[in-house]
C-alpha positions in Angstrom: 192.3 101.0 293.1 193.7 104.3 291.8 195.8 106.7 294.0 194.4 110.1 294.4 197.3 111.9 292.1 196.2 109.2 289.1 192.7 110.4 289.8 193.5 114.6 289.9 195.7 113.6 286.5 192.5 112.3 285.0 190.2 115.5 286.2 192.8 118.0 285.0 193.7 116.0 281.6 189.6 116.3 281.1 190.4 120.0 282.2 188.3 120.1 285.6 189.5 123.0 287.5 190.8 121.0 290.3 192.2 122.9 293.3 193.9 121.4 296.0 193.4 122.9 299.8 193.7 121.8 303.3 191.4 120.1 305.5 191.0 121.2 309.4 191.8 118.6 311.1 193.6 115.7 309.1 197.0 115.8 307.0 195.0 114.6 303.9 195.0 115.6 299.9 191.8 117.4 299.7 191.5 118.5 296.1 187.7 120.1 294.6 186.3 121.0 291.1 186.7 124.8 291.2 183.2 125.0 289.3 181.4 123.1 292.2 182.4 125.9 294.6 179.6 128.6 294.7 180.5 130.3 297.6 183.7 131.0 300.4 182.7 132.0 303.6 184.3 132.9 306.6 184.3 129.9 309.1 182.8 130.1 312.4 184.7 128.4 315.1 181.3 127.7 317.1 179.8 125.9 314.0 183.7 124.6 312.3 186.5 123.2 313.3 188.7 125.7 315.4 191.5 125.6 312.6 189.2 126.3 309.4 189.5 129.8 308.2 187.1 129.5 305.9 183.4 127.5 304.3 183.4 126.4 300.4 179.6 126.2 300.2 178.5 124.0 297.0 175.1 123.5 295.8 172.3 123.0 298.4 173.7 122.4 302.0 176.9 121.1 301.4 179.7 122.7 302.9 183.5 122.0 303.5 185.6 123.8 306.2 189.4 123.9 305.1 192.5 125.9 306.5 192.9 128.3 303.8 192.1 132.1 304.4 188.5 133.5 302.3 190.7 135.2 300.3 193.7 132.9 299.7 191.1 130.0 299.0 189.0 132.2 296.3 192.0 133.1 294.7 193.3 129.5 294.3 189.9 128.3 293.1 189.8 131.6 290.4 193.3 130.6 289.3 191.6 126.4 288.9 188.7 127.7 286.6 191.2 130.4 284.4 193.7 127.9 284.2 191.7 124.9 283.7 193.7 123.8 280.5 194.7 119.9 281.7 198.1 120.6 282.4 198.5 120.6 286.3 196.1 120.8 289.6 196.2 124.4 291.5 198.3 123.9 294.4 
């Protein structure tokens, strides 16, 4: 079985915009292809967990709450797609 960081080497030495962010409610790696990401929302605590800040909406209904601010999380995944050259994962 591969670790995670093996796997993001792999994405970004394929140069896959990977971005790494935080989930909600867990201390886990979550790392996404940039060019997945349509969308960041704000979150909705009614609808999200209380400690999302904001929504990364993908294609069709698929959404993923994570800590990071709407505009800190668009930033990181603009950085993932200019800088998607192989040679490290945005943190």
């Amino acid at each position: 079985m591969e670790s995670v960081d093996d796997l993001v080497s792999k994405f970004t030495d394929a140069q896959v915009p990977v971005v790494q962010l935080t989930p909600p409610d867990t201390r886990l790696k979550l790392y996404v292809d940039a060019d997945n990401v349509r969308q960041v929302d704000e979150s909705n605590p009614i609808i999200y967990h209380k400690k999302a800040k904001s929504v990364l909406l993908f294609s069709g209904k698929i959404r993923l709450a994570v800590r990071e601010e709407v505009k800190e999380a668009t930033s990181l995944l603009e950085n993932a797609r200019s800088n998607a050259d192989g040679l490290q994962p945005v943190f």
